[in-house]
TORZAZA-595347 format. One record per residue (C-alpha): residue number from 1; residue in one letter; x, y, z. Coordinates in steps of 0.001 Angstrom, whole numbers, padded with zeros to 6 digits. Each point is the difference from the previous one (the first is absolute). Example, Ala and Ser with C-alpha at 12.3 -4.5 7.8 and 13.67 -1.06 7.14 Angstrom:
TORZAZA-595347
REC,1,A,012300,-004500,007800;
REC,2,S,001370,003440,-000660;
***
This chain:
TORZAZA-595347
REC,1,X,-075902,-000830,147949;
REC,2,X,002921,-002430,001208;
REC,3,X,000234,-001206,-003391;
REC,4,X,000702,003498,-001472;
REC,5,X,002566,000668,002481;
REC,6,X,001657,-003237,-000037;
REC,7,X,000452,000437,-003720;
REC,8,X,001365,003576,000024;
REC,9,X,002533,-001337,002277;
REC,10,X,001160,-002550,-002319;
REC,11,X,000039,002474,-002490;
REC,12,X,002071,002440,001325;
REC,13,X,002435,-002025,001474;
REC,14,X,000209,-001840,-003193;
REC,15,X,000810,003016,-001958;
REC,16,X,002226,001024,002528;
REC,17,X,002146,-003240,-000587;
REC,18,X,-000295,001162,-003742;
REC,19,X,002173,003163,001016;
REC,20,X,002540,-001736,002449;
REC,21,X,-002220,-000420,003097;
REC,22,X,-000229,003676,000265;
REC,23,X,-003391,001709,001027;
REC,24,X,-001673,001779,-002962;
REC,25,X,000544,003715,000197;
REC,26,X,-003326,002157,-000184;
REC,27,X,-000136,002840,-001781;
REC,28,X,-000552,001982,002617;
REC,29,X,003690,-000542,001564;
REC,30,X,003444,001279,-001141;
REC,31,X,003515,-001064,000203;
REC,32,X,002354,002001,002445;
REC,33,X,003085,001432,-001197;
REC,34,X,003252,-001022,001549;
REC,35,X,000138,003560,001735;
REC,36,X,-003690,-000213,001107;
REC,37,X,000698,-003557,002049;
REC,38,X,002992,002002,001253;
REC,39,X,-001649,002787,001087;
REC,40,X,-002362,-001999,001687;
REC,41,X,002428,-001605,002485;
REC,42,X,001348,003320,000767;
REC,43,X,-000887,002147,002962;
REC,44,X,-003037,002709,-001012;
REC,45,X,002321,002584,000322;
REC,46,X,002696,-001464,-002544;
REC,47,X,-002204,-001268,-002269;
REC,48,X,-001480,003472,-000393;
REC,49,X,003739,001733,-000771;
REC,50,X,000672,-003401,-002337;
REC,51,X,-003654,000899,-001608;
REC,52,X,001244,003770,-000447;
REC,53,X,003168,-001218,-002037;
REC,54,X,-001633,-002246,-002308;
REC,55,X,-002397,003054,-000631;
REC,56,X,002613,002507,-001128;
REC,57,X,000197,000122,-004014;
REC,58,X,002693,-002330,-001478;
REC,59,X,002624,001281,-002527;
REC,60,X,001241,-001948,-002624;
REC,61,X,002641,-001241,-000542;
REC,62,X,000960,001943,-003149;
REC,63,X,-001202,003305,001425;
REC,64,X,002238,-000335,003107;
REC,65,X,003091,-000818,-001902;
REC,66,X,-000305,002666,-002289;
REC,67,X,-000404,002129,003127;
REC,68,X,002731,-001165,001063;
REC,69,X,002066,000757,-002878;
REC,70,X,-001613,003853,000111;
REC,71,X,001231,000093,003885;
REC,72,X,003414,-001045,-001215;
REC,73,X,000355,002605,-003015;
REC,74,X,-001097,002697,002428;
REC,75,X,002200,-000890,002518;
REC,76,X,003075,-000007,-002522;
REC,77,X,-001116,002991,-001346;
REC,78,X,000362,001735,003179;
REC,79,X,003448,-001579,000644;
REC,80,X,001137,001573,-002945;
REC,81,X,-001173,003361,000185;
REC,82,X,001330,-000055,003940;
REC,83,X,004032,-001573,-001193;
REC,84,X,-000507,002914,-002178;
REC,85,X,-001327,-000957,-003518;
REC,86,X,000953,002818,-002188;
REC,87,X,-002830,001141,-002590;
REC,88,X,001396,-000381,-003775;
REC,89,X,-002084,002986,-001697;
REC,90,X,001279,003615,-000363;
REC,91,X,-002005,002520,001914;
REC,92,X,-000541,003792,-000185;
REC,93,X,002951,001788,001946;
REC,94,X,002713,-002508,-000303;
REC,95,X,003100,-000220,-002362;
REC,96,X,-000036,-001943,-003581;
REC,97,X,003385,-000339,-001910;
REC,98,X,-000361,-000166,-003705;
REC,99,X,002810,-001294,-002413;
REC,100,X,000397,000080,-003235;
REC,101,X,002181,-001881,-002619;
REC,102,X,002363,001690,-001957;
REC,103,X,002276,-000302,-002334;
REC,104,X,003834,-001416,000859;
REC,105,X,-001634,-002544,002746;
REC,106,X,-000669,003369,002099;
REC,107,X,-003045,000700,001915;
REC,108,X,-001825,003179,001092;
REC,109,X,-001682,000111,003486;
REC,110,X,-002450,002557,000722;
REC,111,X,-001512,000332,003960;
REC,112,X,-003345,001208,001072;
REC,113,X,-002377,000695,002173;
REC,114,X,-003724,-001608,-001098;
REC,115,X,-002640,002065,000223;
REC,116,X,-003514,-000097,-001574;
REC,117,X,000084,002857,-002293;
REC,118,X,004124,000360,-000972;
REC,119,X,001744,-001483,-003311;
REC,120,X,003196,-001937,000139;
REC,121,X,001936,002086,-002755;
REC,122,X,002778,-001636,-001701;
REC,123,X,002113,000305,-003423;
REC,124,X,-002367,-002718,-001593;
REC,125,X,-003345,001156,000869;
REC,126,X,-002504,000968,002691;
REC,127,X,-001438,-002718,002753;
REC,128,X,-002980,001163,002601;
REC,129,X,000664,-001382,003163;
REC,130,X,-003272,-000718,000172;
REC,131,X,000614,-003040,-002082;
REC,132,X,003190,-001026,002403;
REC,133,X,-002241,-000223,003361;
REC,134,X,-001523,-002790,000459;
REC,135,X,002029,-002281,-002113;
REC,136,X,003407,-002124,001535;
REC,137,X,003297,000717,-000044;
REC,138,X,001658,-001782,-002792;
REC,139,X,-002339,001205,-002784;
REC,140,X,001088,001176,-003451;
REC,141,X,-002122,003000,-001407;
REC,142,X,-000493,001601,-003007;
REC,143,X,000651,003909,-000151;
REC,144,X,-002366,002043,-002493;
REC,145,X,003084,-000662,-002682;
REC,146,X,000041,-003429,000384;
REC,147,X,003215,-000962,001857;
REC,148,X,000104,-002465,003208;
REC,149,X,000227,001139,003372;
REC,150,X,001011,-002283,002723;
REC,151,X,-001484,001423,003149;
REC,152,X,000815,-001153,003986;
REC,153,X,001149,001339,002903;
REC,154,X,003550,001727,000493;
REC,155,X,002424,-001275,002744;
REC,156,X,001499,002061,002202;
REC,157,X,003381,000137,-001905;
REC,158,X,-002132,001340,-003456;
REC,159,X,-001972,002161,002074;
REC,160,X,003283,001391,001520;
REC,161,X,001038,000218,-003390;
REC,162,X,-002596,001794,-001954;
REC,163,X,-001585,002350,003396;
REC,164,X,000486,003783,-000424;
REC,165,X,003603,000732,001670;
REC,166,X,001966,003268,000549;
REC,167,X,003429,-001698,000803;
REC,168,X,001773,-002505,-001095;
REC,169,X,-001443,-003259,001791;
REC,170,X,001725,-003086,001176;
REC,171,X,-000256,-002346,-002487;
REC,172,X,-001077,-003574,000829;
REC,173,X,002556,-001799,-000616;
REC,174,X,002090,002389,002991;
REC,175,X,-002498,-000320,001563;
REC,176,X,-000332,-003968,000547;
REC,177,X,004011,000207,000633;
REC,178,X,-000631,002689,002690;
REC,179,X,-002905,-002088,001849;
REC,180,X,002455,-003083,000011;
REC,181,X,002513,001549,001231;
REC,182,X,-002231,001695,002970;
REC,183,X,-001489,-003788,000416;
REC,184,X,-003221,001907,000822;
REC,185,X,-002636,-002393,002395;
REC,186,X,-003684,000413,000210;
REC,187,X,-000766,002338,003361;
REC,188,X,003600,002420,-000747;
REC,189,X,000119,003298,000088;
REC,190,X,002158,001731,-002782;
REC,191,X,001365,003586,-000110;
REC,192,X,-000126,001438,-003711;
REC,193,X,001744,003564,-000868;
REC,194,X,-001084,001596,-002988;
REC,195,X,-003925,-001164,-000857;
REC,196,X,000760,001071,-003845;
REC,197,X,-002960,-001495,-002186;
REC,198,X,-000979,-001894,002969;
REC,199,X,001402,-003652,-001945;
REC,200,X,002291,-001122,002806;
REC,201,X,-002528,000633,002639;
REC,202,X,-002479,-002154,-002324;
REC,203,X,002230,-002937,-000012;
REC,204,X,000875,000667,003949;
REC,205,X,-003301,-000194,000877;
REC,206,X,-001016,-003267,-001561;
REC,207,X,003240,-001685,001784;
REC,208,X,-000885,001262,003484;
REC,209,X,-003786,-001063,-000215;
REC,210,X,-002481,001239,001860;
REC,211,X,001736,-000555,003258;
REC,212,X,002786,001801,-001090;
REC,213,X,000895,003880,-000529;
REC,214,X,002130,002715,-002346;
REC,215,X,000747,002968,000844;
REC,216,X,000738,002216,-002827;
REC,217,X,001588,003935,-000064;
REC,218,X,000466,001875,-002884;
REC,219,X,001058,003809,000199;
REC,220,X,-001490,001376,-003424;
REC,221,X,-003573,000680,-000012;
REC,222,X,-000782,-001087,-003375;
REC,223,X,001443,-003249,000197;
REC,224,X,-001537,-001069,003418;
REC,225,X,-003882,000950,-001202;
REC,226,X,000782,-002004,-003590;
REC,227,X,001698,-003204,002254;
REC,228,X,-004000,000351,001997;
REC,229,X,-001789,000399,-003044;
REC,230,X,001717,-003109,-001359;
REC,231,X,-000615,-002220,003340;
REC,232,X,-003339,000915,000134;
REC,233,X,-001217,-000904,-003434;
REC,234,X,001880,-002756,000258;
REC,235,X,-001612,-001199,003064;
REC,236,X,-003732,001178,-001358;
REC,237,X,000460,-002026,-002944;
REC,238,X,001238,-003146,001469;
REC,239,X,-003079,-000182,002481;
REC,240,X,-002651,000446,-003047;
REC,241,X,002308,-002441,-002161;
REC,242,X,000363,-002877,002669;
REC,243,X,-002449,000603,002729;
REC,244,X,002605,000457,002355;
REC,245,X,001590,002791,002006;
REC,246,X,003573,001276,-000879;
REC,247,X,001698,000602,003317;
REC,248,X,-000212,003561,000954;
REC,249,X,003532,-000320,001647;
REC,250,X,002172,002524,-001511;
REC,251,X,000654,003670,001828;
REC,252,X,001110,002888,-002150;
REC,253,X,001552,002727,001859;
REC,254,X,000684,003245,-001826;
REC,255,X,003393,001025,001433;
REC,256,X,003716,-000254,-000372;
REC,257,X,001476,-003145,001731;
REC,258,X,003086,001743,001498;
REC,259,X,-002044,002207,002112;
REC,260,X,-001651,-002616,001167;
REC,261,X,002140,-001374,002839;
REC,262,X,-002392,000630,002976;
REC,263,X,-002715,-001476,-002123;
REC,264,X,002141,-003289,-000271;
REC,265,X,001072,-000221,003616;
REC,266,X,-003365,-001826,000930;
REC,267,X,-000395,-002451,-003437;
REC,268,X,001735,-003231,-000280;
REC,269,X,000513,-001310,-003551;
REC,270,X,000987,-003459,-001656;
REC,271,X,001497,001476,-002870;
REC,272,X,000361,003363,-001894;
REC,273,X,-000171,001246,-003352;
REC,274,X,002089,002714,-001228;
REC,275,X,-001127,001314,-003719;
REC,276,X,001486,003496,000339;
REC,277,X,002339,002132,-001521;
REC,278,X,002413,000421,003071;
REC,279,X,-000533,-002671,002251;
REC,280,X,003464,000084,002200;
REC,281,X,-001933,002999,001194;
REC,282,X,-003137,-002086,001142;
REC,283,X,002091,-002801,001271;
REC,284,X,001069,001442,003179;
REC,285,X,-004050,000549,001061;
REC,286,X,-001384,-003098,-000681;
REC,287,X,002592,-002277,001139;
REC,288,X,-000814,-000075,003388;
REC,289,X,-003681,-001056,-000673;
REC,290,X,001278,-002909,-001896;
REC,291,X,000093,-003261,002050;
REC,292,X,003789,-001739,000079;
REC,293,X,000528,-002430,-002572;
REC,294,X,-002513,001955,-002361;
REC,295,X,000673,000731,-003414;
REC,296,X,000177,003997,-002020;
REC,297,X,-000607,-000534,-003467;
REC,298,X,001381,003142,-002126;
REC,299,X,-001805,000809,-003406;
REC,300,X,002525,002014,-002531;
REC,301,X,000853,000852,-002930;
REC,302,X,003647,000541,-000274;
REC,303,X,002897,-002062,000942;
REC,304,X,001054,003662,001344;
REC,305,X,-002563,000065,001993;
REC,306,X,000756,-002793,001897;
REC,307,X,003589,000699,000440;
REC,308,X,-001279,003377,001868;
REC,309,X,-001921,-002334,002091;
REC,310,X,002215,-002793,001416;
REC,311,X,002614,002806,000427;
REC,312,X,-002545,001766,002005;
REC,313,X,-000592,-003053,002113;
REC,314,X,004105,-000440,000789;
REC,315,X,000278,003886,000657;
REC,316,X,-002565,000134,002334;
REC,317,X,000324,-003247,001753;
REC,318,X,-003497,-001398,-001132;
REC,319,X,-000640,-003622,001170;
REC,320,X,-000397,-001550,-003418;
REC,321,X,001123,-002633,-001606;
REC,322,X,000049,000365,-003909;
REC,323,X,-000828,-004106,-001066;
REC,324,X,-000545,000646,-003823;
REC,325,X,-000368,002510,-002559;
REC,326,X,-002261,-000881,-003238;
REC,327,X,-000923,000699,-003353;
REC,328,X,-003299,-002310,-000848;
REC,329,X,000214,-000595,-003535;
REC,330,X,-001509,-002259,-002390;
REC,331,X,-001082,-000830,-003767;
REC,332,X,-002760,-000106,-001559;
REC,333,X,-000643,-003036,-002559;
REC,334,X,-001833,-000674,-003599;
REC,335,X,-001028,-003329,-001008;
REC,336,X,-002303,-000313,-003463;
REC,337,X,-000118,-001868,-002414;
REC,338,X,002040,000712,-003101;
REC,339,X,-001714,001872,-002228;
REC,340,X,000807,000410,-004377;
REC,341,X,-000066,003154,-002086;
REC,342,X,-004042,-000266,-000696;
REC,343,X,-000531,-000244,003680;
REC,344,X,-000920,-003861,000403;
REC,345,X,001192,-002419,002032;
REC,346,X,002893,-002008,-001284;
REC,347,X,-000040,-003785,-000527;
REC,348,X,002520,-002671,001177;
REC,349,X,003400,001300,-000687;
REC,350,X,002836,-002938,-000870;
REC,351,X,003336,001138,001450;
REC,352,X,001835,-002759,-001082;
REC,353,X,002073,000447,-003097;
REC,354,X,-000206,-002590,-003324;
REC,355,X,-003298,-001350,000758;
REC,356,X,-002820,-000165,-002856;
REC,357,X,-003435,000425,001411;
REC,358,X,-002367,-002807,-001424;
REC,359,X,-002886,001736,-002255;
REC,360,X,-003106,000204,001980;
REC,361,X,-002273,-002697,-000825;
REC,362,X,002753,-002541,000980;
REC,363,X,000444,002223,002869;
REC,364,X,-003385,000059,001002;
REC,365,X,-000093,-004349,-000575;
REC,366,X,003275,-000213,002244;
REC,367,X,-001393,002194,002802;
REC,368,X,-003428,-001925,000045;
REC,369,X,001882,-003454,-000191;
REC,370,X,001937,001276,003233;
REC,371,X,-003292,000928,001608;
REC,372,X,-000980,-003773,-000315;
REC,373,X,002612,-001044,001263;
REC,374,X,000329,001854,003025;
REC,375,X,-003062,-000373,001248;
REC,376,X,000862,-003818,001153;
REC,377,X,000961,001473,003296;
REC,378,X,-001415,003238,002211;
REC,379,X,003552,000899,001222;
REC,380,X,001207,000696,-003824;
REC,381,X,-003341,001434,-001078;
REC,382,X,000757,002545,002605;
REC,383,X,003909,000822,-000929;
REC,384,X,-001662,000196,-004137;
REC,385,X,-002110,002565,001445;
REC,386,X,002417,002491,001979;
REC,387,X,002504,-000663,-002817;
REC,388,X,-002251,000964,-002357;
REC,389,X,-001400,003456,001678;
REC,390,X,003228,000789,001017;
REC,391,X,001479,-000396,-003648;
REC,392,X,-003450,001546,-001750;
REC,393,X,001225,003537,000042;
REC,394,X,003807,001533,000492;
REC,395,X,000061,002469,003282;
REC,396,X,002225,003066,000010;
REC,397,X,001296,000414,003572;
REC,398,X,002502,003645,000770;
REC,399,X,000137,002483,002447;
REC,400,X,-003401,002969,-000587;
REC,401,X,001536,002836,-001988;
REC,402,X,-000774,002851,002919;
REC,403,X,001201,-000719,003494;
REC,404,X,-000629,001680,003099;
REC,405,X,003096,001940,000752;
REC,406,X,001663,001438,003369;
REC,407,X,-003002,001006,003170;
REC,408,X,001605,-000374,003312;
REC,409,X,003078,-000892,002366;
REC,410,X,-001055,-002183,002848;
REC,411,X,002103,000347,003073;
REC,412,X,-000596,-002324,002975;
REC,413,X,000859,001372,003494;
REC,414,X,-000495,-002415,003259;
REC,415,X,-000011,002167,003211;
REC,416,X,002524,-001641,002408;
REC,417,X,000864,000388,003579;
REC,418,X,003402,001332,000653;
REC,419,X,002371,-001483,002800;
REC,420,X,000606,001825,002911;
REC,421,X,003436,001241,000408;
***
């Protein structure tokens, strides 16, 4: 029995030396991990909360970068929509301006309001609206006759333009003179006599914001529900269209401004607004509510007109200051491409005298052979090119045949303090 024991000691340290001088693992034993001899020189109660974590399901890495990458979309996403990201397709209730290409460069532009079961009629055919909603803004059409539409949504100066109106309106191009000279601020407060078609208190109310206010008379009943009617469609439309809410900052007040003096006693304006037909009669109401320094714009029509008025203002004694009176004109301009008798485009036109054009092959061979030779260097390459589209086709540049004519007198009055005597 000491035999057998002395020789399975040789043996096994012998084939220990055979693995470095390491002990021969049984099968019955396994290797700890490095967080298992860890764990085992921890505390029982750490070791159990370190045994929890390594239990909890690992992600990998791919999955947890592309959730990532889904938490960052989102997150954008919601950014966008709060800064105010503006929805591109039309919807059912909003407003959808159609032109249409005509002949003499002109172009016909047709407003209306989507909705589900209407046609958009036109000159050239019939379109349903139903196949406007849901596409973008930008999109060319086909009528049932064939021609193009381009639909998108009107700006406030076209809407002003093509809206249903009873009086004449301000026209936008007063009416951008007329908020420059009243150097309107967000947060203001504007007085505005005679509401009309309700297109000056449009414009008034997008300068002011929503801070802001306009107050708006008008003594003809008509006039003052159409100027409403106007504002609120306006404002309905807008709020479908851009998922945003028009300011509701404009008061219409049915009533004649020059019976309206104990009414102004307890309202403090920024600027006023006169669009009437006699307004030396309003002047002496409002001005008091009118802060010093503060500008009276006057909308009219005649130069006699406004004679009337600034001999009003010297009569009575009115503390205004006339600064400017103005006629806002300006032209309208065509630029095409020059066109011959069967309608095509014209080539390149010589316009010097005495020189004999080379036949065309030899043309073609000369204009190649420059090609070749120009593209040794970038900088040339690019003056070949701009010389060349510029000289492709001759442009015809002149004033547009019809003009807008005479609208409005603009007459600038700055109240003033006068000295004491």
């Amino acid at each position: 029995m000491r035999v057998w024991s002395g020789l399975w000691r040789a043996v096994s340290s012998g084939d220990g030396a055979a693995h470095g001088g390491r002990p021969r693992r049984r099968a019955w034993e396994t290797s700890l991990s490095p967080l298992e001899r860890v764990r085992r020189l921890l505390p029982p109660e750490e070791a159990a909360a370190l045994g929890r974590c390594a239990a909890a399901p690992q992600v990998p890495p791919e999955e947890k970068k592309e959730k990532e990458e889904e938490a960052t979309a989102t997150a954008s996403q919601v950014s966008l929509e709060e800064a105010g990201a503006r929805p591109g397709p039309f919807r059912a209730g909003e407003l959808a301006l159609a032109e249409i290409r005509r002949k003499y460069n002109a172009t016909l532009k047709l407003l209306c309001r989507l909705a589900a079961g209407s046609v958009l009629a036109s000159p050239r055919g019939l379109l349903p609206h139903r196949d406007i909603i849901g596409q973008l803004p930008g999109q060319v059409l086909r009528t049932s006759a064939g021609t193009p539409l381009l639909l998108r949504r009107p700006s406030l100066e076209e809407y002003v333009l093509l809206m249903p109106r009873g009086p004449t309106i301000a026209y936008p191009k007063d009416v951008s003179a007329i908020l420059m000279m009243l150097d309107i601020h967000p947060g203001d407060t504007i007085l505005e006599t005679g509401s009309g078609s309700g297109a000056m208190s449009l414009f008034l109310s997008r300068a002011v914001g929503p801070k802001g206010r306009v107050i708006s008379y008008e003594i003809r009943d008509d006039h003052h529900n159409l100027a409403k009617k106007n504002y609120r469609h306006w404002r309905a439309a807008w709020e479908i269209g851009h998922m945003e809410e028009w300011p509701d900052n404009v008061d219409f007040i049915l009533k004649d401004i020059s019976t309206a003096a104990a009414d102004m006693k307890s309202v403090t304006v920024d600027a006023i607004v006169l669009d009437m037909l006699n307004p030396q009669s309003a002047l002496p109401v409002v001005h008091p509510s009118l802060k010093q320094g503060g500008v009276c714009a006057v909308y009219l029509a005649n130069i006699t007109q406004v004679i009337d008025l600034l001999d009003r203002i010297r009569t009575c004694k009115l503390p205004f200051l006339c600064e400017r009176i103005i006629e806002v004109t300006y032209r309208n301009w065509l630029v095409l491409p020059a066109k011959i008798k069967n309608c095509k485009s014209s080539q390149v036109v010589e316009t010097q005298e005495n020189i004999e054009e080379p036949p065309q092959k030899e043309y073609e061979e000369i204009h190649i052979q420059d090609q070749a030779v120009l593209k040794e260097s970038e900088y040339n390459e690019s003056l070949s090119d701009d010389a060349e589209t510029y000289c492709s086709v001759p442009y015809v540049a002149r004033p547009s045949y019809w003009q807008d004519g005479h609208s409005a007198f603009l007459t600038k009055l700055r109240k003033f303090r006068p000295l004491l005597s």
